[in-house]
Rosetta silent file (secondary structure, phi, psi, omega in degrees, C-alpha in Angstrom):
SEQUENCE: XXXXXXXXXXXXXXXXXXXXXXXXXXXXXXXXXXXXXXXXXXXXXXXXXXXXXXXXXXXXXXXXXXXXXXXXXXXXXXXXXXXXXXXXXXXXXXXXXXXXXXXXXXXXXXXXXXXXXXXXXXXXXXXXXXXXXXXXXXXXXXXXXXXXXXXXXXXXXXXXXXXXXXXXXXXXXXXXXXXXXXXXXXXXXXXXXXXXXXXXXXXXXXXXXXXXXXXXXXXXXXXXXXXXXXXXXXXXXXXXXXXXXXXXXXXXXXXXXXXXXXXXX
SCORE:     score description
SCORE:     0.000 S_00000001
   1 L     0.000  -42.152 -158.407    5.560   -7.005   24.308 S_00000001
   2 L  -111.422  135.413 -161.880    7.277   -4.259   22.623 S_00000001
   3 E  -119.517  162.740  162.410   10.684   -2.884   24.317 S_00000001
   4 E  -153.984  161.000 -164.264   12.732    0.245   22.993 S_00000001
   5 E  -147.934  135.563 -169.593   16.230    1.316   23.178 S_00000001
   6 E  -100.666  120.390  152.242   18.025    4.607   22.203 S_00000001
   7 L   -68.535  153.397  171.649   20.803    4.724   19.800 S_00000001
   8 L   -44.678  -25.387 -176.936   23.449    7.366   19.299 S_00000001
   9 L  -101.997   11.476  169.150   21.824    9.099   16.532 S_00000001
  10 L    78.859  -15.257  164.680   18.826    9.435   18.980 S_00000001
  11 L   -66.766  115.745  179.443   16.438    7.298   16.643 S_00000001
  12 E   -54.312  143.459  169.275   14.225    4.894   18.967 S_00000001
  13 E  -107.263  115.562  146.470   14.307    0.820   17.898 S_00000001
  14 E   -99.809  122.623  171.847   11.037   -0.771   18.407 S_00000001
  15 E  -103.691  118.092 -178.786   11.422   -4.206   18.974 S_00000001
  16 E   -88.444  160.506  173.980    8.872   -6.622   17.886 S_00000001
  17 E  -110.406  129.785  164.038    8.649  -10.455   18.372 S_00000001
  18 E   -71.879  156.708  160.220    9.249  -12.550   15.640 S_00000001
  19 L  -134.985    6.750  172.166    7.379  -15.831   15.855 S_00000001
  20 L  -171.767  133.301    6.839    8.145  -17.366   12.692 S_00000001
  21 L   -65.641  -19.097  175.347   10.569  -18.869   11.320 S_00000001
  22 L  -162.788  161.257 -160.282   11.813  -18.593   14.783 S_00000001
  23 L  -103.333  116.843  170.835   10.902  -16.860   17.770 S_00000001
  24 L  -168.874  178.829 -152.901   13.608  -13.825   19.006 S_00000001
  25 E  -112.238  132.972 -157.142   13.105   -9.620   19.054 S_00000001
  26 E  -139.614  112.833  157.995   13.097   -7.909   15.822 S_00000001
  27 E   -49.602  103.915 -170.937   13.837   -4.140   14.707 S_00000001
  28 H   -73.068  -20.970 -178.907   10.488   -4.159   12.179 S_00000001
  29 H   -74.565  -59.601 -161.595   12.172   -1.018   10.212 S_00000001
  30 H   -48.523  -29.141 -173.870   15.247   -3.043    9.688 S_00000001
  31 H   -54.766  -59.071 -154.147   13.183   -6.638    9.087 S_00000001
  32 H   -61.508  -38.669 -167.293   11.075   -4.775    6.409 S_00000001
  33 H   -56.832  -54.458  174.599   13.957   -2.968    5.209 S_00000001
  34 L   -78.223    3.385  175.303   16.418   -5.916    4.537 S_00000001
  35 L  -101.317  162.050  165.251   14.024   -7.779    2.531 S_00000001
  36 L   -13.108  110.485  154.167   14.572   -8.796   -1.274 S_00000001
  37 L  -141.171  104.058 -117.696   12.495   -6.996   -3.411 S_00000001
  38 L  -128.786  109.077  150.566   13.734   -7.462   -7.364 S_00000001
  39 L   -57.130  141.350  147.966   11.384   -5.309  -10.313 S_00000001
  40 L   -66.822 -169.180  161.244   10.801   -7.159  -13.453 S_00000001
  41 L   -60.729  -39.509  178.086   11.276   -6.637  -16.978 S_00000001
  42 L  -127.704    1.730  126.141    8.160   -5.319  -17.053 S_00000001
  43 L  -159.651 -160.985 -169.589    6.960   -3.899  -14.153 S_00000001
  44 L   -43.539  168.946  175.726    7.256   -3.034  -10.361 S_00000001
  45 E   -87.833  118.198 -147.425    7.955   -5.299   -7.384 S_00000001
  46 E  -128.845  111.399 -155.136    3.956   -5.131   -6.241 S_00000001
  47 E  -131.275   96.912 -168.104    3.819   -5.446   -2.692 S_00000001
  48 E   -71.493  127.674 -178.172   -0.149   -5.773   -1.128 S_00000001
  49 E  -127.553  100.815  172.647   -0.396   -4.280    2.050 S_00000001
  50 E  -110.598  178.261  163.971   -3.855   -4.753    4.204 S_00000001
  51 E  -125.049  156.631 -172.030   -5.287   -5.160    7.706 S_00000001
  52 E  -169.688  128.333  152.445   -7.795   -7.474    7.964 S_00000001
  53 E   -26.149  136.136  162.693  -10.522   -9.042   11.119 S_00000001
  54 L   -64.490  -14.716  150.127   -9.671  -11.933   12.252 S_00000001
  55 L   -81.500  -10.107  152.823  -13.317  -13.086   10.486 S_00000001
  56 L   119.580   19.687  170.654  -11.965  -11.860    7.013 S_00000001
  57 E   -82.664  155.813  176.626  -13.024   -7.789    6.993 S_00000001
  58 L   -98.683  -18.887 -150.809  -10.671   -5.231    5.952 S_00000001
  59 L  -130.132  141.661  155.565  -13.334   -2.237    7.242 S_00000001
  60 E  -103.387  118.366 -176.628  -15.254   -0.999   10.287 S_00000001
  61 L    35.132   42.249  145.729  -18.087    1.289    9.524 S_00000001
  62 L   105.540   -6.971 -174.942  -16.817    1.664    6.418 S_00000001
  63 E  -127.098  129.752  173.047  -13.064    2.571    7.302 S_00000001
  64 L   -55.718  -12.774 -167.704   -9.773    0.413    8.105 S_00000001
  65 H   -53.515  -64.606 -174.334   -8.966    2.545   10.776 S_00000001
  66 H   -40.508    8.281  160.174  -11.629    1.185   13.013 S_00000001
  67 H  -113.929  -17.749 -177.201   -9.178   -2.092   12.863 S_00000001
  68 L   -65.692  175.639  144.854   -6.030   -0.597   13.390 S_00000001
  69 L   172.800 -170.865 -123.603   -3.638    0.705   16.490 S_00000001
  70 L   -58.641  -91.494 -157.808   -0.631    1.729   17.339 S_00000001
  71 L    -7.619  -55.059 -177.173    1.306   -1.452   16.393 S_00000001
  72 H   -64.560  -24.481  162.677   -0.444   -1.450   12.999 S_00000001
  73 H   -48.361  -66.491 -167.253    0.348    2.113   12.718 S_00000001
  74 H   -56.727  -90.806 -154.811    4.117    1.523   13.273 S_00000001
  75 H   -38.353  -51.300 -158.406    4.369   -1.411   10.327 S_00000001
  76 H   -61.498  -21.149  174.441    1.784    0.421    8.162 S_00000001
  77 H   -72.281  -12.139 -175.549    4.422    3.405    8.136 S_00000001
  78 H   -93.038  -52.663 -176.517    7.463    0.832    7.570 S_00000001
  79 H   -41.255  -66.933 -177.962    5.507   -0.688    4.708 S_00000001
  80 H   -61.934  -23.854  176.263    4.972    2.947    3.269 S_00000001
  81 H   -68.741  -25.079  170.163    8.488    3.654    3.638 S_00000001
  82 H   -48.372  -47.356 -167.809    9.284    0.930    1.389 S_00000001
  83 L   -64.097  150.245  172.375    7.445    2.394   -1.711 S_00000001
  84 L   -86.431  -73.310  174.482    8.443    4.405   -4.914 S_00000001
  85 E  -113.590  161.609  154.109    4.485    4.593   -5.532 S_00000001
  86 E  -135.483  136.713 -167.761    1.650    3.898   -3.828 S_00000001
  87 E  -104.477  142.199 -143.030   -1.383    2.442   -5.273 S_00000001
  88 E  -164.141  162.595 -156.335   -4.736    2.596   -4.167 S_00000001
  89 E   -98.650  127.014 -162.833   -8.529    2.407   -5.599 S_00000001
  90 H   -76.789  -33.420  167.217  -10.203    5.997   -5.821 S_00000001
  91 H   -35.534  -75.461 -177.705  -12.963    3.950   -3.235 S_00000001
  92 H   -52.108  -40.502  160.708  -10.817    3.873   -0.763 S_00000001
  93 H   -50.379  -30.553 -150.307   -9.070    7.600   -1.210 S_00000001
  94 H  -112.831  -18.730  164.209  -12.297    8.426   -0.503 S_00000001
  95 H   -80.542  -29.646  158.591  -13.788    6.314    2.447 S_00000001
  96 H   -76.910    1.255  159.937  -10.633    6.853    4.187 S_00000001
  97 L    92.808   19.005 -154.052   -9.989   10.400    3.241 S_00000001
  98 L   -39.978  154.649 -180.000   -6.221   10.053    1.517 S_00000001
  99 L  -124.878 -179.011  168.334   -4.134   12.880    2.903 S_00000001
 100 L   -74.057  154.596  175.161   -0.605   13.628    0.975 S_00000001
 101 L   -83.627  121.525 -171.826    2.098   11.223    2.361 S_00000001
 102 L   -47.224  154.843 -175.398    4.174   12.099    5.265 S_00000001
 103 L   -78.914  121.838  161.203    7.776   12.874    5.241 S_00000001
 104 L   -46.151  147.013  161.045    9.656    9.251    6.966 S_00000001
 105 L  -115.979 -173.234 -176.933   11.230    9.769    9.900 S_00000001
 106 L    42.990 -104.990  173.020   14.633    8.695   11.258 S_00000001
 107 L   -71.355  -31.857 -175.426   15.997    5.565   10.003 S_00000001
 108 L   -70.907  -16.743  175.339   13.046    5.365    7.494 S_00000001
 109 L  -108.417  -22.449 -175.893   14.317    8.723    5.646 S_00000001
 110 H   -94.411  -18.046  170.239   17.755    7.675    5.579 S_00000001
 111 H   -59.581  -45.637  173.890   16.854    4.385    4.314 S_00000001
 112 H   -60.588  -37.769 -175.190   14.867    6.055    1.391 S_00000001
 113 H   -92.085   -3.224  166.081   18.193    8.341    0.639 S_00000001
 114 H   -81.203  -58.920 -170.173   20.527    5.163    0.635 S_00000001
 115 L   -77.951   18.432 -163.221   18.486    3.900   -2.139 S_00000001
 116 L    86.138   -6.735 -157.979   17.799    7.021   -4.033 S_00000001
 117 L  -101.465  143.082  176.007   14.229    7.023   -3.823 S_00000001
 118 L   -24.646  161.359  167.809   12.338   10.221   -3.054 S_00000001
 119 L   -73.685   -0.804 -156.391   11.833   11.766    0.337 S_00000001
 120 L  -145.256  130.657 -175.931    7.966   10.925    0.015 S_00000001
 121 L   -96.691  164.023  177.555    6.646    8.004   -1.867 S_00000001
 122 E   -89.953  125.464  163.973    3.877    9.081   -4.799 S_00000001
 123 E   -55.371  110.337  167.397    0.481    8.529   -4.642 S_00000001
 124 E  -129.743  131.325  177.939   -1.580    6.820   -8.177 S_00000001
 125 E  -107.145  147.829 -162.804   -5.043    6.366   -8.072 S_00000001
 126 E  -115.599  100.874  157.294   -6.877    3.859  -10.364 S_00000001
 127 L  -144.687   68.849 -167.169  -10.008    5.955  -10.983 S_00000001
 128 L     6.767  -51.669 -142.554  -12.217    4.899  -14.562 S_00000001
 129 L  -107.751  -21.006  154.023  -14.752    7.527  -13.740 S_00000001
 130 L    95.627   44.610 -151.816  -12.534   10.359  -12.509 S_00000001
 131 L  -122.408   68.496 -166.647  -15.082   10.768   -9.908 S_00000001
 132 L  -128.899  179.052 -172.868  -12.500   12.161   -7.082 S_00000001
 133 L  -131.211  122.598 -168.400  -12.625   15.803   -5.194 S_00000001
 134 L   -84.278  -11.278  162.305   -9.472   17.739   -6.376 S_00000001
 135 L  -107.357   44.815  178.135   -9.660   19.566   -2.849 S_00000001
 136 L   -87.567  174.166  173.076   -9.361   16.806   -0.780 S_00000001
 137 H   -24.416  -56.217 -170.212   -5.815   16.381    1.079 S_00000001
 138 H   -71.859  -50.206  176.840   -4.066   14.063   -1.183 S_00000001
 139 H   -70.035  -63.220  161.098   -4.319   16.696   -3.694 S_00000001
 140 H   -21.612  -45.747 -175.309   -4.698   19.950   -2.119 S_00000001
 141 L  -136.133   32.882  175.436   -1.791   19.734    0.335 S_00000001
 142 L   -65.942  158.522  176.466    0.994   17.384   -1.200 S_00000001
 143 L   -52.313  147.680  176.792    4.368   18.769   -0.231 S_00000001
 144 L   -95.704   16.266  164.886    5.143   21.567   -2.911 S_00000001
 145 L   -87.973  -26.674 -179.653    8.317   19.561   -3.680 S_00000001
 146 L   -49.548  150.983  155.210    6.381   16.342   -4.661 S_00000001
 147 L   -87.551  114.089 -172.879    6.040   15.618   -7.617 S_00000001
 148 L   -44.830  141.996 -154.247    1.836   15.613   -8.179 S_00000001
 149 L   -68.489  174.142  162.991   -0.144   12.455   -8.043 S_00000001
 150 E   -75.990  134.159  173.918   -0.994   10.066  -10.662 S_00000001
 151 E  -127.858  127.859  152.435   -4.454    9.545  -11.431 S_00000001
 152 E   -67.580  117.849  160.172   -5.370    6.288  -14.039 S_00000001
 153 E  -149.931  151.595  154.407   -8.688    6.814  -15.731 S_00000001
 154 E   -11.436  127.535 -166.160  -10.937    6.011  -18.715 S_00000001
 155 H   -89.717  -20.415  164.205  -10.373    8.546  -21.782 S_00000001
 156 H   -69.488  -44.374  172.557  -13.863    9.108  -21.643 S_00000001
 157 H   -69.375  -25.870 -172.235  -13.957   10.116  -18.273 S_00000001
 158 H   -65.373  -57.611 -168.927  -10.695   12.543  -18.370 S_00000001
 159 H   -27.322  -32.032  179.205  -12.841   14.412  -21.176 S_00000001
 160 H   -70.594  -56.536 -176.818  -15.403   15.099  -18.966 S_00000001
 161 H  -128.588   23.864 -177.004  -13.687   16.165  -16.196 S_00000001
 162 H   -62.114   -6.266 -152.432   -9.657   16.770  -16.695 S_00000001
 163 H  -102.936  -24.415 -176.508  -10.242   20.570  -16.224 S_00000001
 164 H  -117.203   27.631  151.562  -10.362   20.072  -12.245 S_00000001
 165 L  -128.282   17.337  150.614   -7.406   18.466  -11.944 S_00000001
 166 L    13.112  -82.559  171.959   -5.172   20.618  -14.049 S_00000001
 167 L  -119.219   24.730  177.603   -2.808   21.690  -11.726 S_00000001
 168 L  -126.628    2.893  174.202   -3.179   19.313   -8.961 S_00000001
 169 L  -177.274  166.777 -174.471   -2.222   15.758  -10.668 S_00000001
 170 E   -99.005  143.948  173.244   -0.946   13.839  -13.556 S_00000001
 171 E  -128.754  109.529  174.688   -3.531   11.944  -15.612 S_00000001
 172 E   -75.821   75.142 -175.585   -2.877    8.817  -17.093 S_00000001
 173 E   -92.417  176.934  172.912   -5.960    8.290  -19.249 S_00000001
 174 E  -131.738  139.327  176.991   -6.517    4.664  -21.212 S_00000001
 175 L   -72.109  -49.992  172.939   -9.236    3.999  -24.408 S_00000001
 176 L   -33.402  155.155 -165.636  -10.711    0.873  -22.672 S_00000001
 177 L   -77.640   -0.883 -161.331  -13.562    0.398  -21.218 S_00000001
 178 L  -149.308  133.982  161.298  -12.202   -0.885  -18.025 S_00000001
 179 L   -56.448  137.162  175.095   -8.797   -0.031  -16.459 S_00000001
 180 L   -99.655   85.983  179.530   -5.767   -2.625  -17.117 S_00000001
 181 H   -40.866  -69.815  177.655   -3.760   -3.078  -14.131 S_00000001
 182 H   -17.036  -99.090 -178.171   -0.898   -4.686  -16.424 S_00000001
 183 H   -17.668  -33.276 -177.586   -0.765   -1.438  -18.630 S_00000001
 184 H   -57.580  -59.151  178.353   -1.066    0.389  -15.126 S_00000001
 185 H   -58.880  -72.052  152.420    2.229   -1.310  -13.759 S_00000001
 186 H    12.140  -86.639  169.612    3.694   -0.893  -16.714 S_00000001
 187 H   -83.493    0.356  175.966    3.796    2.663  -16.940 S_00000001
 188 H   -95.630  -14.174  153.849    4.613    3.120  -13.595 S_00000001
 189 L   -72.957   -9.310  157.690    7.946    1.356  -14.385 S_00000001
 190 L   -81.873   -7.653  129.036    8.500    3.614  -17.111 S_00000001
 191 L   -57.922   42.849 -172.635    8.250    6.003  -14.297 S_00000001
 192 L    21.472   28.871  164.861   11.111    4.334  -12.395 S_00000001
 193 L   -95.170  136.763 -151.985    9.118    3.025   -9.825 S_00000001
 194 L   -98.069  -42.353  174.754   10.876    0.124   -8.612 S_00000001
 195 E  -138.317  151.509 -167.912    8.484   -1.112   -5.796 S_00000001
 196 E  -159.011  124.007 -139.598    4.924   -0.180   -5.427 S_00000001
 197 E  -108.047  109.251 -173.923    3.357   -0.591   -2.315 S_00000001
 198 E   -63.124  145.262  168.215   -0.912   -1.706   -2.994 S_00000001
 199 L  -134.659    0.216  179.572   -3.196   -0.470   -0.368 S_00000001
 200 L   130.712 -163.839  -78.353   -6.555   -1.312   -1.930 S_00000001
 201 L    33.454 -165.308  167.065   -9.635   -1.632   -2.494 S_00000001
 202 L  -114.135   -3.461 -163.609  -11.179   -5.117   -2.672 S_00000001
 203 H   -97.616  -53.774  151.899  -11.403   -3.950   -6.046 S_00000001
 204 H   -68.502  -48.628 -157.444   -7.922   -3.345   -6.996 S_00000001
 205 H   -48.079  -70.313  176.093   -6.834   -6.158   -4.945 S_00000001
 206 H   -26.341  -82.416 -151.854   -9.079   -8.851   -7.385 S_00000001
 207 H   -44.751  -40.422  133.314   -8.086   -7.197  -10.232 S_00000001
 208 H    30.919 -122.161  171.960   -4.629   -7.713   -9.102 S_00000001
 209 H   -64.656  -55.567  158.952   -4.595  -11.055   -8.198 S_00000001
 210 H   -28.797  -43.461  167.735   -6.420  -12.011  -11.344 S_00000001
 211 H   -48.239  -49.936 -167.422   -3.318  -10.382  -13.261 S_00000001
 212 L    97.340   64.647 -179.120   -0.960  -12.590  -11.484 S_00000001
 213 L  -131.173  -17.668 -175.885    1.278   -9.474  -10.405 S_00000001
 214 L   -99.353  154.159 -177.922    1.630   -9.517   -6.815 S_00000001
 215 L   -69.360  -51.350  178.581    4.670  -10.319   -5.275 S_00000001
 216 E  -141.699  146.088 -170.734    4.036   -9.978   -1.911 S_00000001
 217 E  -102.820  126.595 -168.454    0.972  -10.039    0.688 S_00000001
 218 E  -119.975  118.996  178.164    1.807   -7.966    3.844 S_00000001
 219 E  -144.603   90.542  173.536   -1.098   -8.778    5.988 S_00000001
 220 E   -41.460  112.218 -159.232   -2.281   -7.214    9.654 S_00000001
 221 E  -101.680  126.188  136.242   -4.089   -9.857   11.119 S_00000001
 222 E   -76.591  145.499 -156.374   -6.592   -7.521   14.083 S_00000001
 223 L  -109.319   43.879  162.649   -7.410   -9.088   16.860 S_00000001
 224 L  -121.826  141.936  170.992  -11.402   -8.155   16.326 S_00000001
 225 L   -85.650   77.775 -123.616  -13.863   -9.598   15.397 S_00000001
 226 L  -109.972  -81.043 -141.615  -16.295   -6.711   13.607 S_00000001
 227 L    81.205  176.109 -176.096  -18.833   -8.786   10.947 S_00000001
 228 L   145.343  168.305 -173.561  -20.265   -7.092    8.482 S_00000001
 229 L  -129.053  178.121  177.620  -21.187   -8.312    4.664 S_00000001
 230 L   -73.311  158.537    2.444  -19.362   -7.659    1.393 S_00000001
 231 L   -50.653  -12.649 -170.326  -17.666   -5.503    0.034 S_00000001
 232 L   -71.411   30.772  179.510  -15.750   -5.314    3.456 S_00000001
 233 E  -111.634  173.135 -161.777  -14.096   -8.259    2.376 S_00000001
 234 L   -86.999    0.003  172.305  -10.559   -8.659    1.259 S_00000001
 235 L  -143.311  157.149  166.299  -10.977   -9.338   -2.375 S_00000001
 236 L  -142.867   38.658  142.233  -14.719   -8.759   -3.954 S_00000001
 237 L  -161.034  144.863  173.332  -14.454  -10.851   -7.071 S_00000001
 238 L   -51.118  151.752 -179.188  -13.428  -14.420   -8.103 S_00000001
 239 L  -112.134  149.171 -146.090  -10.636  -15.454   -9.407 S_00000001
 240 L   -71.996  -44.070  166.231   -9.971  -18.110  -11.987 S_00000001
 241 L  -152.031  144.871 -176.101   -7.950  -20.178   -9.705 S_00000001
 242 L   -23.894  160.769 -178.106   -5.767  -20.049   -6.206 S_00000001
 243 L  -122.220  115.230 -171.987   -2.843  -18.216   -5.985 S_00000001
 244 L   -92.943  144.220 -167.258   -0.147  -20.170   -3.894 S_00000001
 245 E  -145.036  148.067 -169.426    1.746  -18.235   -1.597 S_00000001
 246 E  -106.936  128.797  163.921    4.777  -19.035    0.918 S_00000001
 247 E   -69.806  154.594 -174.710    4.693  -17.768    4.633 S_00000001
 248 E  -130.897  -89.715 -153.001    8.079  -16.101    4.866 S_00000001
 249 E  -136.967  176.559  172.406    7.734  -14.564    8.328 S_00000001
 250 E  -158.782  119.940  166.508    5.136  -13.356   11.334 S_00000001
 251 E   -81.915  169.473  169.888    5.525  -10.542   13.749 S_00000001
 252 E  -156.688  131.627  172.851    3.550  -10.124   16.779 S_00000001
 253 E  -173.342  126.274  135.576    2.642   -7.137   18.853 S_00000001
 254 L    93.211   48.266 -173.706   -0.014   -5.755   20.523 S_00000001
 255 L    51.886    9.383 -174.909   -1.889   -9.193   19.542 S_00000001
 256 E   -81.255  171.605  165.190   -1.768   -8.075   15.906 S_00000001
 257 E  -135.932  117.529  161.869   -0.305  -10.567   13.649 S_00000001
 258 E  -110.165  120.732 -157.330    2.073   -9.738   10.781 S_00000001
 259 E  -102.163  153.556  163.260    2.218  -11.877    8.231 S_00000001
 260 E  -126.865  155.026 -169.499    4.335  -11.568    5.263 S_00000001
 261 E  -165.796  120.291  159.562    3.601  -14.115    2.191 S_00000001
 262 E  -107.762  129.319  169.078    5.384  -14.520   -1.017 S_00000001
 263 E   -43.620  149.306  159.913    3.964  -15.640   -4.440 S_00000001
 264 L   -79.319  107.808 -150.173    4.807  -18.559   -5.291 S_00000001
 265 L  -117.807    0.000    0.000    6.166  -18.284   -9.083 S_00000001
């Protein structure tokens, strides 16, 4: 399906097939690249990005990988290039292992230095209980230019345990009992982040949707079937009512299907 062609500056073009709104061969850095994506008054441009079975899991034995390949690879790295931060569920750092985020390459770093935005997008983790391992990857080995990640938690929990992340992340604590995504978003727009790219949980995701905040659902359709019971599902609590959403476009490669879908406001 997928063709490539060498440019002058030596960066490769992957071309993908569009298949909606109409079907013709698509750069996916440029597609992703060239879309819209407008911050509010009050916070970021909140942009969900999953994989998901085609029966409605996000996980394999407990990890997304087990849904992914290369195709899924490619976008999820297009996706990431988009972001100022990216925001993610301390569950998830930790069944999947978060590493620090890779430097973009090619077109994908020069894209980031036309808009200003860091070479590296920032990691913030939403995690109440502060119940994370300060030598895992994401912490441990961030670039030593980065600025260190953001961690959200409980004010009870930094008390407990703020001493072992010291000098490996920023801590964002809150008095509530329960984290406030709003408040979350928020302060990461007082931190000039402009777009903020979601990656999960089922946990964040709800919480979320419930908010009303995301803009847009970027969603890897795999072309497995795995089964499996919840939590491996893509949200894992109700919501008061639907959320209407517009297809905007769908890629195809390597039988994956990428859908992009915008709230409807």
């Amino acid at each position: 399906m997928s063709k490539s062609k060498n440019l002058s500056n030596a960066d490769t073009v992957i071309c993908m097939k569009q298949i909606f709104p109409e079907e013709i061969e698509v750069d996916p850095v440029a597609v992703y690249n060239n879309d819209v994506r407008t911050p509010l008054d009050s916070r970021p441009w909140i942009l969900l990005n999953m994989v998901n079975s085609v029966d409605g899991f996000i996980s394999f034995e407990g990890r997304a990988g087990g849904l992914s390949g290369p195709a899924d690879k490619n976008v999820y790295q297009i996706i990431r290039g988009l972001a100022d931060i990216i925001l993610v569920g301390a569950g998830t750092v930790r069944a999947e292992n978060y590493q620090a985020p890779k430097t973009p390459e090619g077109n994908l770093a020069e894209l980031r230095e036309s808009r200003g935005q860091e070479k590296r997008p920032r990691i913030a983790v939403l995690s109440g209980e502060l119940n994370l391992d300060p030598d895992m990857g994401l912490f441990a080995e961030r670039h030593p230019a980065d600025k260190p990640p953001l961690i959200y938690t409980k004010r009870e929990s930094l008390k407990k345990n703020a001493s072992q992340f010291m000098s490996s992340a920023e801590i964002v604590d809150f008095p509530e009992e329960e984290l406030n995504v709003s408040r979350v978003l928020e302060d990461l727009l007082n931190k000039d982040a402009k777009i903020v790219v979601c990656e999960g949980g089922p946990n964040l995701n709800a919480h979320l949707l419930a908010a009303g905040v995301i803009d847009e659902f970027c969603l890897s359709v795999s072309p497995r079937a795995v089964g499996g019971e919840d939590p491996a599902v893509f949200l894992n609590q109700p919501v008061d009512s639907p959320t209407e959403l517009s297809l905007d476009r769908i890629l195809l490669e390597e039988e994956f299907l990428f859908c992009r879908y915008l709230t409807i406001r």
